[in-house]
C-alpha positions as CSV (number, residue, x, y, z in Angstrom):
1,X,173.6,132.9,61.1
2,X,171.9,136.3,62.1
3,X,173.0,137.8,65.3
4,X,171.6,140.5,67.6
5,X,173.7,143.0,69.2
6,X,172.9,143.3,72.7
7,X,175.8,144.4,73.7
8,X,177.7,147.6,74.1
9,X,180.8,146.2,74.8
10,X,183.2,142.8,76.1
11,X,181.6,141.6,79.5
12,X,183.4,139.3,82.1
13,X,181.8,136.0,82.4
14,X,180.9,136.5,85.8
15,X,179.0,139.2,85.1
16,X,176.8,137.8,81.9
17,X,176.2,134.9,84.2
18,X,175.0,136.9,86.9
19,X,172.8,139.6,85.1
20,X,171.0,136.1,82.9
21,X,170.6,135.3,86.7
22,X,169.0,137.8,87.8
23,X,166.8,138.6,84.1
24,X,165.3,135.4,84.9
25,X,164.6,135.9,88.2
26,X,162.8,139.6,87.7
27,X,161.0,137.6,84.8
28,X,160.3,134.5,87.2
29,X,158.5,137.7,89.5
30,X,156.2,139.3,87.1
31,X,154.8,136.0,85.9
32,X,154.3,135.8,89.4
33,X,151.2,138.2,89.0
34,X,149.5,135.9,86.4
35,X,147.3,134.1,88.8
36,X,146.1,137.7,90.1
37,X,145.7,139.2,86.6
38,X,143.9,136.0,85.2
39,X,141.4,135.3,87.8
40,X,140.1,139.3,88.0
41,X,140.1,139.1,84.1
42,X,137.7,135.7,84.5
43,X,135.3,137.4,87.1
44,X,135.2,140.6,84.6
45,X,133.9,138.1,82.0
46,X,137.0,137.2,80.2
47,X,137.1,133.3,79.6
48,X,140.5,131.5,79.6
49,X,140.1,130.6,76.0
50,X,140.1,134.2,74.9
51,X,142.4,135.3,77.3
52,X,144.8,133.0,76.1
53,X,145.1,134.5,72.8
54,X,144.5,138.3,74.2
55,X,147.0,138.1,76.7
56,X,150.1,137.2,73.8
57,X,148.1,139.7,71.0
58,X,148.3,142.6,73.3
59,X,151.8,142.0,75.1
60,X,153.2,141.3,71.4
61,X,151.9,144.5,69.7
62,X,153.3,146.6,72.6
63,X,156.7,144.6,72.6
64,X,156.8,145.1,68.3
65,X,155.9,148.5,68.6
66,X,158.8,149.2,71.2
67,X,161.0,147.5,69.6
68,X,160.6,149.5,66.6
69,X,160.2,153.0,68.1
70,X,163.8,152.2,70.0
71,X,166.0,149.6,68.0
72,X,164.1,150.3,64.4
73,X,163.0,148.2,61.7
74,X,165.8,146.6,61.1
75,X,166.5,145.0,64.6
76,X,163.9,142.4,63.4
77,X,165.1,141.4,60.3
78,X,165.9,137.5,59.9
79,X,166.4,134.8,57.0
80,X,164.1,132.3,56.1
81,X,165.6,129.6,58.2
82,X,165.2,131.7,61.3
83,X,161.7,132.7,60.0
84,X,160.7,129.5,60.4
85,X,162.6,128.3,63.6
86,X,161.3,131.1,65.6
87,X,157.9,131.5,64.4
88,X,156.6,127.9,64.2
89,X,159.2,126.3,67.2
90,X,158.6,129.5,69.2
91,X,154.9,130.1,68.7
92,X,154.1,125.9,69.0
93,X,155.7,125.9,72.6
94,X,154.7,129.2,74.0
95,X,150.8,129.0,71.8
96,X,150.1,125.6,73.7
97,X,151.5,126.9,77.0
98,X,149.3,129.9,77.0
99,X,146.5,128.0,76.4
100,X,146.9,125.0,78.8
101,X,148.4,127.8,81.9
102,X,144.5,129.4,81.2
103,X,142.0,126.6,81.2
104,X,144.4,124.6,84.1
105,X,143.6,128.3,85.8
106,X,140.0,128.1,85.8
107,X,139.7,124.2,86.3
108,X,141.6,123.9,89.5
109,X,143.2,127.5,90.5
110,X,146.4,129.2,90.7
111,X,147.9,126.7,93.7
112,X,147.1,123.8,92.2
113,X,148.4,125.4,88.5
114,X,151.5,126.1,89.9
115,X,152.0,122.8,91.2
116,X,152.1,121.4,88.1
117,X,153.3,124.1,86.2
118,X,157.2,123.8,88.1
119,X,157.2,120.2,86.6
120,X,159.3,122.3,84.2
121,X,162.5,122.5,86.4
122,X,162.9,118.7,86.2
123,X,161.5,118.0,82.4
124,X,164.9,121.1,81.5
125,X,167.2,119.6,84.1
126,X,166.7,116.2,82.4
127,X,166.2,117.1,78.9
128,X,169.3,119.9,78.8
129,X,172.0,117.2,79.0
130,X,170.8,115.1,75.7
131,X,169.2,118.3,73.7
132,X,172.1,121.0,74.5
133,X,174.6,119.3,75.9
134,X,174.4,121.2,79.2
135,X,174.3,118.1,82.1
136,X,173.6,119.7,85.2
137,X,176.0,118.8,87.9
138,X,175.0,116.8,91.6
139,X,174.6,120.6,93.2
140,X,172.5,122.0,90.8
141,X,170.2,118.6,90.6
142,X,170.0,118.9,95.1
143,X,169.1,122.3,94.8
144,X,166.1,121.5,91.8
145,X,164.9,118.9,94.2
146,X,165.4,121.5,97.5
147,X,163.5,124.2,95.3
148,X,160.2,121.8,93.8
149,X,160.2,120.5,97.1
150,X,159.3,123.9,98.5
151,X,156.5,124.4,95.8
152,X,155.0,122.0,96.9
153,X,155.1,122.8,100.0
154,X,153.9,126.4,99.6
155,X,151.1,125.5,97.2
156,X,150.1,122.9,99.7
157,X,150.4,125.3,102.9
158,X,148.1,127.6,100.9
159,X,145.2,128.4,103.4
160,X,141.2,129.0,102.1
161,X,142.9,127.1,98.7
162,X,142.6,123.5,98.3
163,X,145.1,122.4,95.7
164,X,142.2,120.0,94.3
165,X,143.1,117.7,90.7
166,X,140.5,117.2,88.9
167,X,141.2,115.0,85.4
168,X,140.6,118.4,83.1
169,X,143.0,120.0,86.1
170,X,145.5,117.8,85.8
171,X,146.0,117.2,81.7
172,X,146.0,120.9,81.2
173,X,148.4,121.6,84.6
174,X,151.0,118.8,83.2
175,X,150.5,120.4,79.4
176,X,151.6,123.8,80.9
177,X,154.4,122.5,82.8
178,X,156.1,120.2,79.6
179,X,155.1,122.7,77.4
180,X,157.1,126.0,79.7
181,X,160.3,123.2,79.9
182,X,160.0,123.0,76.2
183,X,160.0,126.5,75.5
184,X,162.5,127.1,78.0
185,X,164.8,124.7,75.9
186,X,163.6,126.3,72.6
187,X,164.6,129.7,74.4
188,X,168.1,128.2,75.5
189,X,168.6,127.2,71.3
190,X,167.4,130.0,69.5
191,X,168.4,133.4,71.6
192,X,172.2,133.2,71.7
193,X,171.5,132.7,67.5
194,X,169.1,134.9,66.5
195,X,169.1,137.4,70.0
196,X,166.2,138.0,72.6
197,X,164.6,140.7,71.2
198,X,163.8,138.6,67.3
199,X,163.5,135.7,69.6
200,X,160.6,137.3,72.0
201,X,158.9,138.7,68.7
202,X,159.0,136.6,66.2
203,X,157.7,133.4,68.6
204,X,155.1,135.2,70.7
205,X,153.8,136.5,66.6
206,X,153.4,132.9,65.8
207,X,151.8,131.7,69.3
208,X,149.2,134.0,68.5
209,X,148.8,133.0,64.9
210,X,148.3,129.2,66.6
211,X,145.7,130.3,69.2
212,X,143.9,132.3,66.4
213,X,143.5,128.9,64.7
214,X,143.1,126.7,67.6
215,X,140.7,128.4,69.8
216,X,137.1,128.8,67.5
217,X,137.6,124.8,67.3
218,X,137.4,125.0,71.0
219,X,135.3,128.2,72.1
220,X,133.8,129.7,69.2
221,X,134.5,133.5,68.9
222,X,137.2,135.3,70.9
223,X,135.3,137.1,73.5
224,X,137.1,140.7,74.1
225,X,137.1,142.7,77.5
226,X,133.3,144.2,77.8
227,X,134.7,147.6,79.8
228,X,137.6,150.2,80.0
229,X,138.3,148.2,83.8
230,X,139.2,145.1,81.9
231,X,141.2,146.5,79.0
232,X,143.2,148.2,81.3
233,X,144.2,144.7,83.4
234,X,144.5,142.9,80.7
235,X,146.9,145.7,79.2
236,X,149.0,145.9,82.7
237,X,148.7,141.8,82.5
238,X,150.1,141.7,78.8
239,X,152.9,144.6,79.0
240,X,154.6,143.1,82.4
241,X,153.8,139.2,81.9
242,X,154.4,138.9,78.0
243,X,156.4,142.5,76.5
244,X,158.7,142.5,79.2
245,X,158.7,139.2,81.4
246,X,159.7,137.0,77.8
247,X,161.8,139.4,76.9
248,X,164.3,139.3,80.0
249,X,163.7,135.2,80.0
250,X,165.0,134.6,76.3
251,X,167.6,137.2,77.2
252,X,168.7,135.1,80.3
253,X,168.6,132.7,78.7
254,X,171.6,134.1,75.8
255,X,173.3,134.1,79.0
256,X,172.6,130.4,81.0
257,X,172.2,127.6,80.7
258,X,168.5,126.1,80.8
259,X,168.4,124.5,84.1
260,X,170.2,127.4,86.0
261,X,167.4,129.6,84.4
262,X,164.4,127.0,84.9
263,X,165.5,126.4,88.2
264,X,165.7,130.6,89.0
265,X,162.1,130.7,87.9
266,X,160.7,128.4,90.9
267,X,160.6,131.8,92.5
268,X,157.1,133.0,90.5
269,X,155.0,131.1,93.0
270,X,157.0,133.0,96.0
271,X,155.7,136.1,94.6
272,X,152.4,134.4,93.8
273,X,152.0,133.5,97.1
274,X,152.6,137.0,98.5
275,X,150.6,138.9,96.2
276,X,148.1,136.2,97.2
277,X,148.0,137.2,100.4
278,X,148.5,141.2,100.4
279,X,145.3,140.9,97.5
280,X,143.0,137.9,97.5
281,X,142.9,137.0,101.4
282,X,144.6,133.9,100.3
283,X,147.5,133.6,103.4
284,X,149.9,131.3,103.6
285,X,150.2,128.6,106.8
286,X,153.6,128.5,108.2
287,X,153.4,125.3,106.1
288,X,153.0,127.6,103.0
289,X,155.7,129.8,104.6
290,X,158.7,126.8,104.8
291,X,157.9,126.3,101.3
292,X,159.1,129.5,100.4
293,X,162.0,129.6,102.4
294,X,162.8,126.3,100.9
295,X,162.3,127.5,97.1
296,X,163.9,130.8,98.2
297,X,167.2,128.7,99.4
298,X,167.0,126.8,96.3
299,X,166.9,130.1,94.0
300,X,169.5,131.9,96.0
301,X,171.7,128.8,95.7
302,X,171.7,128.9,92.3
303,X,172.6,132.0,92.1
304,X,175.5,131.3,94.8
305,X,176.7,128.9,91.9
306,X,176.6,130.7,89.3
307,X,178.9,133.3,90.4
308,X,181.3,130.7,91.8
309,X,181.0,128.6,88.3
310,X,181.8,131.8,86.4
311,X,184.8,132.7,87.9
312,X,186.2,129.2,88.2
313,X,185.9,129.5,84.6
């Protein structure tokens, strides 16, 4: 079975477990920006069909590219079996999550997205035991219910944003949560086999073969940004949320186990909700602002166990 090497040399357990920890948390914060990203690149006349398939395209050329400038041609090579795994597994479950994140985006908005999205923490938590074999213990199940709890909360306490379901909203919200818990479990499978960075590539390749498919059944032609303004977000928006956010999550996740990382992740709409405020005049209530203290408790106590976990190991 192919095998990347990520690593220099031997590394304590306590310290892979804590540096997955902390990959999926930096990644958890970029895709914190998506909201603010996608809703400029809809006002500059970018439709969430099309950005759904720009947004991997873009992010996946720069990632390849890199890849081959600093690891070399060779860092991507992969057997059949692996071929296959990664391209149609991968590109299934991140291909239908990038489309259903989008149009849940522009049915309902970014509080009532995330809402749905962080079903994700529970479909992992209860799916990890029966798929990988990793049951999450009574601590790590409190703190998953302490940390949805507080998005809820937040998304809830957002003021000027009415989390608002609408049936459209709510199919395509629910879509992007299951379908970011299954590639969350896809992640947890293939990138201790095959390594993050063939991992990353070869399954954000095939989500954009899949959207290249899907989407003229849907929308017609892919509409590209009309002005140097919107290339440039949607470049920012691909490099940080796609090249470099996947790549730390699938590397995390070579590291711990699914719900540890899922549950890290509930900090994205902590972010959201900050950059929120600082740039759309979206503030939070101090309703909003006990969600994030409570999602920010649940996050830090995960990472409180992990360290403890690795060295009781």
């Amino acid at each position: 079975m192919t095998r990347e090497a990520t690593r220099s040399g031997p590394q304590s357990p306590d310290r892979g477990v804590l540096v997955g920890y902390f990959e999926a948390v930096l990644a958890a914060s970029l895709w914190g920006s998506s909201g603010i990203f996608a809703v400029n690149l809809f006002r500059l006349g970018v439709p969430p069909e099309s950005l759904a398939l720009l947004r991997p395209l873009v992010g996946g050329v720069v990632l390849v590219l890199g890849i081959l400038v600093v690891r070399g041609g060779r860092s991507l090579l992969l057997d059949l079996r692996g071929f296959v795994i990664l391209s149609l597994g991968g590109g299934l479950a991140i291909g239908v999550f990038q489309l259903a994140y989008q149009l849940s985006t522009d049915a309902v908005g970014v509080p009532s997205t995330v809402a749905l999205l962080y079903l994700a923490p529970a479909v992992v938590a209860a799916a990890s035991g029966p798929l990988l074999g990793e049951w999450p213990d009574r601590t790590r199940i409190a703190l998953l219910v302490v940390t949805l709890t507080g998005v809820w909360i937040s998304v809830l306490g957002a003021e000027e944003v009415t989390a608002t379901f609408g049936n459209s909203g709510v199919a395509w919200g629910v879509l992007a949560g299951v379908s970011y818990g299954t590639y969350t479990l896809f992640g947890r499978f293939a990138a201790p086999r095959y390594g993050a960075l063939r991992t990353v590539a070869y399954s954000t390749a095939g989500s954009v073969a899949f959207l290249a498919m899907a989407l003229p059944f849907m929308s017609g032609p892919v509409v590209w940004p009309g002005s140097s303004t919107a290339w440039l977000v949607l470049l920012a928006f691909a490099v940080l949320t796609i090249a470099v956010a996947h790549f730390l999550f699938f590397d995390a996740l070579s590291r711990i186990d699914a719900s540890r990382a899922s549950i890290a992740t509930a900090i994205e709409p902590v972010v959201a909700g900050v950059l929120a405020t600082l740039l759309l005049s979206q503030g939070l209530s101090p309703l909003g602002w006990m969600g994030i203290a409570l999602v920010a408790a649940g996050v830090a106590g995960v990472g409180f166990t992990a360290r403890r976990s690795s060295r009781d190991r």
